[in-house]
C-alpha positions in Angstrom: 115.6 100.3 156.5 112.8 98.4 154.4 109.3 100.2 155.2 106.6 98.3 157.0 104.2 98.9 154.1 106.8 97.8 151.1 107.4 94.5 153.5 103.6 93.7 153.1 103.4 94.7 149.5 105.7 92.3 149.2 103.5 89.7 150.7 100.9 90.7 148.6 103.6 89.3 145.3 104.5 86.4 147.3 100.3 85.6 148.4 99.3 85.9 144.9 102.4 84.2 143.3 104.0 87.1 141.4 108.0 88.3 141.3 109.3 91.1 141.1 112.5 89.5 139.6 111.4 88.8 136.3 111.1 92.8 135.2 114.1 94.9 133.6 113.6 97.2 136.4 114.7 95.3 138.7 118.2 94.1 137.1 120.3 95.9 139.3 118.2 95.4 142.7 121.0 93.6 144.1 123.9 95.8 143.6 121.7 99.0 144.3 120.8 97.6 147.6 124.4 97.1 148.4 125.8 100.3 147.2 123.1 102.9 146.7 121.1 102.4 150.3 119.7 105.2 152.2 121.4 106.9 155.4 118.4 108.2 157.7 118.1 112.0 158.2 117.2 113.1 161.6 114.8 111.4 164.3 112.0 109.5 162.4 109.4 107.0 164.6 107.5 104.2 162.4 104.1 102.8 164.2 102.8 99.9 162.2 99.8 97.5 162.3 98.2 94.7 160.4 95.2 95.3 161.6 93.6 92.1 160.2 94.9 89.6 157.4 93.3 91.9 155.0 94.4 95.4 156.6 97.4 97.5 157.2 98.1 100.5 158.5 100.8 103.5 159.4 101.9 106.2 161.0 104.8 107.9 160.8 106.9 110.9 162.7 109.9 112.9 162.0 112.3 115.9 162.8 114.4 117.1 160.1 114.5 121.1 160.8 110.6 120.7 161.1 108.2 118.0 162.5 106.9 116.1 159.6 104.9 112.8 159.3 102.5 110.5 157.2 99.7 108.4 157.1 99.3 104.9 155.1 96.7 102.5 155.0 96.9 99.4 152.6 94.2 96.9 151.8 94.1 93.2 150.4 91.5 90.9 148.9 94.3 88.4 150.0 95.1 87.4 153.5 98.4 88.3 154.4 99.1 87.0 157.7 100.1 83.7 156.2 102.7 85.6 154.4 103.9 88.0 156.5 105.0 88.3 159.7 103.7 91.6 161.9 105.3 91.4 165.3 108.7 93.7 164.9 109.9 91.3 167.4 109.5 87.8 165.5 110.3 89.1 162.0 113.5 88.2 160.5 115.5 90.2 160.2 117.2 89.1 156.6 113.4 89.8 154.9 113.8 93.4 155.9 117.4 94.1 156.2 119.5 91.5 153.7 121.1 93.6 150.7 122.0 90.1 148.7 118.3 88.9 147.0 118.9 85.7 145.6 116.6 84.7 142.1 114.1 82.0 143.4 113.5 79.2 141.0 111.2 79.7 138.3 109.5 76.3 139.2 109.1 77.3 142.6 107.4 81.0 141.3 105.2 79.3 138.5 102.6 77.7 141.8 100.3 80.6 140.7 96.5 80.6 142.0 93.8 80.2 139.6 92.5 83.1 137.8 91.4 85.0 140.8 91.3 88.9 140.2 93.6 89.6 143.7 93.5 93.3 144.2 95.5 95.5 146.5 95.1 99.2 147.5 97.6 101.7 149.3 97.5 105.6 150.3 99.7 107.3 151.8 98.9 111.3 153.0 101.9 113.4 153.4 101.9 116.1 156.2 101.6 118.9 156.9 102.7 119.8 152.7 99.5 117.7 152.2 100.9 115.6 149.1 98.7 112.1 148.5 100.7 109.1 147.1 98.2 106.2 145.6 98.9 102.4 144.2 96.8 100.3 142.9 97.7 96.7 142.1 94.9 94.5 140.2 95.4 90.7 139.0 93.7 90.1 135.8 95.4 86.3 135.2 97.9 84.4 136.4 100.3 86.0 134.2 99.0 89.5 133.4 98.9 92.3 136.2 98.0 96.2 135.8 99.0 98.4 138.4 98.5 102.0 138.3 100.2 104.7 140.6 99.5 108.3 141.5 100.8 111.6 143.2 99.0 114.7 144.2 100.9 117.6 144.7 100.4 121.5 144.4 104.2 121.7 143.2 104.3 119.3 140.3 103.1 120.4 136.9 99.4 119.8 136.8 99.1 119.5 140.2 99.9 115.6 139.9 101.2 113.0 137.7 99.7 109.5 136.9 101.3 106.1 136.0 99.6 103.2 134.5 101.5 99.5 134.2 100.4 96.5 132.3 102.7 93.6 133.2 102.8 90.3 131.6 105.2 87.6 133.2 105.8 83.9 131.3 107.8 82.8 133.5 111.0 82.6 130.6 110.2 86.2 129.8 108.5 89.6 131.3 107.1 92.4 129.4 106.2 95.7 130.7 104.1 98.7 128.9 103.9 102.0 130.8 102.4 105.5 129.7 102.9 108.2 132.1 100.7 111.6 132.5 104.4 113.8 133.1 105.3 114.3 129.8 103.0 111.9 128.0 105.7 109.5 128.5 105.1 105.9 126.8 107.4 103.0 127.1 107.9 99.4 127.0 110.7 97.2 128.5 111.5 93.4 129.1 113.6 90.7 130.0 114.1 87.4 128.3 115.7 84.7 130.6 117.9 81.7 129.3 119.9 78.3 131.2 120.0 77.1 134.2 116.4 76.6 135.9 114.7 77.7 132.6 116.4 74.8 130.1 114.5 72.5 133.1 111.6 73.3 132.7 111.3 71.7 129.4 113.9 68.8 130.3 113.2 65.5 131.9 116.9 64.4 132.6 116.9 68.0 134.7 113.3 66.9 136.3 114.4 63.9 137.5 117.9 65.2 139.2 115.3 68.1 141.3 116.4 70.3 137.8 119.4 71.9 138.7 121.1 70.1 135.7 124.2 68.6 137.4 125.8 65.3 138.3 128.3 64.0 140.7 130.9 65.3 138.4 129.7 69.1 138.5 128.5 69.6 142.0 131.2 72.6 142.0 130.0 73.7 138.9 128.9 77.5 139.0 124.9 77.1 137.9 122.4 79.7 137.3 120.3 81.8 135.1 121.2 84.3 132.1 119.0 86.9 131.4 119.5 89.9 128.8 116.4 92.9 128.3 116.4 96.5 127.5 113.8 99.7 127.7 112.4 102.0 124.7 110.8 104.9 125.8 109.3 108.5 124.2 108.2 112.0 125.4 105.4 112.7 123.5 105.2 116.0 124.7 108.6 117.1 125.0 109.7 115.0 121.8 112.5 112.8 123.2 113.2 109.6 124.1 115.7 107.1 125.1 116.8 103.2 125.5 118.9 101.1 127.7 120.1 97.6 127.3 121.3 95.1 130.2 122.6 91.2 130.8 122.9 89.2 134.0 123.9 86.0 135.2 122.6 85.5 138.6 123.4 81.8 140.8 120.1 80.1 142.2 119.5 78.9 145.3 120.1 75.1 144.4 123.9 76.5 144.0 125.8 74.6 146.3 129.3 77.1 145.8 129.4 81.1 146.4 126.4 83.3 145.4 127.2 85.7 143.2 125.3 88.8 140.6 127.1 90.1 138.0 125.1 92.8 135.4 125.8 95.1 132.1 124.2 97.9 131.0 124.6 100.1 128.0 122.8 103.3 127.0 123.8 103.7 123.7 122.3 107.4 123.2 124.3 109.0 126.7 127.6 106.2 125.9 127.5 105.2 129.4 128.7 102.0 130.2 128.0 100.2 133.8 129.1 96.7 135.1 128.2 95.4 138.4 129.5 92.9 140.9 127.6 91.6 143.8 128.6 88.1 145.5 127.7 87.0 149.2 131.4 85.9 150.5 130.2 84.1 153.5 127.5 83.4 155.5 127.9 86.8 157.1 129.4 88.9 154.8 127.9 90.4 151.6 130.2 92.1 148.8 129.1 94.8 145.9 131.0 96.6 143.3 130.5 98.9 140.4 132.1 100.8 137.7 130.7 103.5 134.9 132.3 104.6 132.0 131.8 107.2 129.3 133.0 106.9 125.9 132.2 110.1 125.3 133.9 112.2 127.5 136.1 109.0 128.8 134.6 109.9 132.3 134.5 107.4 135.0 132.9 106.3 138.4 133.0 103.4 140.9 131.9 102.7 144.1 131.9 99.5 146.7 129.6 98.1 149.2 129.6 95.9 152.0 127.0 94.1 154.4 128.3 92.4 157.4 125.7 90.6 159.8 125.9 89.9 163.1 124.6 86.4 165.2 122.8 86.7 168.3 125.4 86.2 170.7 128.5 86.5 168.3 130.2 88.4 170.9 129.1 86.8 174.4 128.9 83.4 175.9 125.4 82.2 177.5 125.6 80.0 180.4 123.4 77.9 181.4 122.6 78.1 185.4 122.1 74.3 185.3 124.9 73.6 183.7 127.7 72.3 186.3 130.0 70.8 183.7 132.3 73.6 184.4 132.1 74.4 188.0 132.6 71.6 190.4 130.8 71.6 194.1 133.1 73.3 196.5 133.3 69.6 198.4 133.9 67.9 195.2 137.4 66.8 194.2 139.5 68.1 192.1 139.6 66.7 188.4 142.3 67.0 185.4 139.3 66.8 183.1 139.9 70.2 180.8 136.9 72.9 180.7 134.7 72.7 178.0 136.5 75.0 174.9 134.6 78.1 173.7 134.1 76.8 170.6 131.9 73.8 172.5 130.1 76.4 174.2 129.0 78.4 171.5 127.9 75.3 169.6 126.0 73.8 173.2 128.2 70.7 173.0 130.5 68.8 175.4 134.5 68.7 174.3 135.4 65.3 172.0 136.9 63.3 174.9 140.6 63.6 174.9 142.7 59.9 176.0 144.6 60.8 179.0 147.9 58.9 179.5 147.6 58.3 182.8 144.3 59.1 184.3 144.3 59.4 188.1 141.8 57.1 190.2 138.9 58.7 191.2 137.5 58.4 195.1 134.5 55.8 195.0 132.1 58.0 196.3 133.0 60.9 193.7 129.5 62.0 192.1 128.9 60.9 188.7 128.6 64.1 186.1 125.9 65.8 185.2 124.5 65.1 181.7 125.5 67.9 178.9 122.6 70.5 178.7 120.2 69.4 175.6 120.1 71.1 172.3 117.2 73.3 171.9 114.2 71.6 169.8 113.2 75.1 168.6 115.5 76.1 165.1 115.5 79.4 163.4 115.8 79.6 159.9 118.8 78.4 158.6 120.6 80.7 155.9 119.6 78.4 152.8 116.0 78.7 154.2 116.3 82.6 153.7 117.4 82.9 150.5 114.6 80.4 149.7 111.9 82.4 151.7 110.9 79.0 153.3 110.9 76.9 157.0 113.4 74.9 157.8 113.9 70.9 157.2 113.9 68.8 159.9 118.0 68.7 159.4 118.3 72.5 159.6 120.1 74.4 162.1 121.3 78.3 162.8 121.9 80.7 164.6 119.1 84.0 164.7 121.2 87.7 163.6 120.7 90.2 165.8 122.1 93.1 163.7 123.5 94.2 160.6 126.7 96.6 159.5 126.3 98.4 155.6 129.0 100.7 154.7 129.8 102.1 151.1 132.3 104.3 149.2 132.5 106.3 146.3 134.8 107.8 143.8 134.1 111.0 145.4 135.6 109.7 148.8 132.0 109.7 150.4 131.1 107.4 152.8 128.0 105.7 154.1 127.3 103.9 157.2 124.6 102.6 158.3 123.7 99.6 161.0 120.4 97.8 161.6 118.7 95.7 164.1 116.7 95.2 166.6 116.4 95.7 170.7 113.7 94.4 172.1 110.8 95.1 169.9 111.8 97.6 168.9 113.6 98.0 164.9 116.6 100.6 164.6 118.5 102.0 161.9 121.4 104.4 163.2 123.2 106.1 159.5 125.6 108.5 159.0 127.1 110.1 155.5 131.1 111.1 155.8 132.9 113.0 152.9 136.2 112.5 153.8 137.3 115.6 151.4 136.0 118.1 153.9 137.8 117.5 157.1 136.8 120.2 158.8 132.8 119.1 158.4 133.2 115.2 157.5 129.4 114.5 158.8 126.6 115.3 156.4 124.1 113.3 157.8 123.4 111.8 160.9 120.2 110.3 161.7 117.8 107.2 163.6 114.8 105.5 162.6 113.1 103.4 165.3 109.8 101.0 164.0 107.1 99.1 165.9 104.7 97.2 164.4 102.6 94.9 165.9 
């Protein structure tokens, strides 16, 4: 489950206009998410607070053999109430939980503030092995960020390691430089990003159409973004070094057809070879594949994910105590009217009124019926409001999810399970890992994590 404290960094981007997106890091977030999560270990309690709009904090407990824990507090120059929600209870759940991150537009990401110098500071204390975890984020212009990010610990070399950041993002491209204390590692890394939503930006037909480029003809046309990078990096100290290149073509939200990620990435030095697969089949249901290969040693690995969510009240049917459509007065006569389907009931409606042939004469005095219940005025957000981390329109409608279901497998026959929710107030996660080629010990882990924040 997403962290309390990487849900308000994440406010922090979204407050001050940055993404994550546009970074080389980040190419395969998608398909890691789907196929690479992690099962929880143990029993492990989360309490969380924002504080105020500028301050977060918390505190965390566990038993994994021995009792364990840790400390975080976070601070903002920028209010993040606005941005985030705090209550465990009202948060939705797809901005903690949802595998599948969709690109946003790059018009929609280019509304950056002015040049204010936003600044954000997090520390996090380790116990009882003492070990101190640091981040700092600083904005020095709406396109240039520095971020620096420490650890303290009596077992690492030096007794800690440091790494500094300088990020520059164009909104077409992204450029990273790093240097690192372990190792006197220095590197550099970026991503260049080409059609869809970026040809718009400089087009007027494609301003004038809400720039997603297509007509009445192409509606069903698959339309997104294409974006190829790579990483360089040296080891001063230990004299070696090391490169990676990558594509992807990702589908934007203004898609009308199935979401979908696809990615390549080549190291030439190790002669590995990875390809990627991520596509959101359904409203519910989230899909993720990928394959390595080694020309080398002609070694090969693949793996395959899936997310399956839940809707509040998938599985049972809420009636309303008012509503007598279905159950007549005792004294009342009997009618040849049909009961309202399950299909009306899950949707709040009345049945579309079937002709009868020959419909009997009703008694004079016979009570008139009761008007169908109302539809609720209050919407959540819809599903194309979540993947555009926005409210709904005033023509938006959908049902909250109460849970999600991730499971994976491997080409070593190792499986992961893990579901999510929420009861109450209260945020679960309930993982196990299974290696199916020991039968007589499949379980390898088995754990629960429970967060409240408030």
């Amino acid at each position: 489950m997403r962290e309390f404290m990487d849900y308000i960094q994440s406010a922090f981007y979204s407050a001050t206009g940055w993404s994550r997106d546009n970074s080389y890091s980040t190419l395969n977030a998608t398909s890691d998410a789907l196929l690479h999560f992690a099962t929880p270990r143990g029993l492990r309690l989360t309490l969380s607070s924002l504080a105020t709009p500028h301050f977060a904090t918390a505190y965390q407990l566990g038993a994994v053999g021995v009792v364990d824990g840790s400390i975080s507090y976070l601070y903002s120059t920028v209010p993040l109430d606005y941005h985030a929600v705090a209550q465990s209870e009202k948060i939705p759940l797809p901005e903690l939980l949802q595998s599948y991150s969709p690109l946003a537009e790059l018009e929609r990401r280019s509304r950056i503030k002015g040049a204010r110098k936003d600044m954000l500071a997090y520390g996090r204390l380790y116990l009882p092995k003492s070990m101190l975890e640091a981040l700092m984020v600083r904005r020095i212009s709406p396109t240039l960020q520095m971020q620096v990010s420490a650890v303290s610990d009596q077992t690492l070399r030096n007794g800690g390691t440091v790494l500094g950041m300088v990020q520059y993002d164009e909104g077409r491209y992204g450029v990273e430089g790093l240097a690192s204390s372990d190792g006197g590692l220095l590197g550099i890394r970026g991503l260049y990003n080409f059609g869809g939503d970026v040809t718009g930006l400089s087009s007027t037909d494609n301003a004038q159409d809400g720039g997603n480029g297509t007509n009445g003809t192409e509606k069903e046309r698959i339309y997104g973004r294409f974006s190829a990078g790579g990483e360089l990096y040296y080891g001063t100290l230990n004299k070696s070094g090391g490169m990676s290149l990558g594509t992807r073509f990702a589908t934007l939200p203004s898609h009308k057809g199935t979401p979908l990620t696809a990615t390549m990435t080549v190291n030439p030095l190790m002669g590995t070879l990875s390809w990627t697969y991520a596509v959101m089949a359904g409203r519910n249901c989230s899909l993720g594949t990928k394959m390595d290969f080694n020309v080398y040693s002609y070694e090969s690995a693949w793996s395959v994910g899936l997310e399956l969510w839940r809707k509040r009240g998938a599985w049972t049917v809420d009636v309303d105590p008012e509503d007598n459509t279905d159950t007549p007065p005792p004294d009342a006569p009997i009618s040849p009217l049909p009961q309202r389907s399950f299909q009306a009931k899950m949707e709040w409606r009345v049945d579309e009124p079937i002709p009868l042939l020959d419909p009997p004469a009703l008694p004079a005095a016979a009570p008139e019926p009761p008007p169908s219940p109302e539809i609720p005025t209050t919407k959540p957000r819809t599903f194309r409001a979540k993947l555009q981390w926005r409210k709904n329109h005033e023509d938006e409608d959908e049902h909250p999810y109460s849970g999600v279901l991730k499971a994976r497998l491997d080409h070593h026959w190792r499986i992961g399970l893990l579901w999510e929710g929420r009861i109450k107030s209260l945020l679960f996660s309930l993982g196990s890992g299974i290696d199916l080629r020991r039968p007589d010990s499949p379980f390898r882990t088995l754990g629960l994590e429970v967060q409240f924040s408030s």
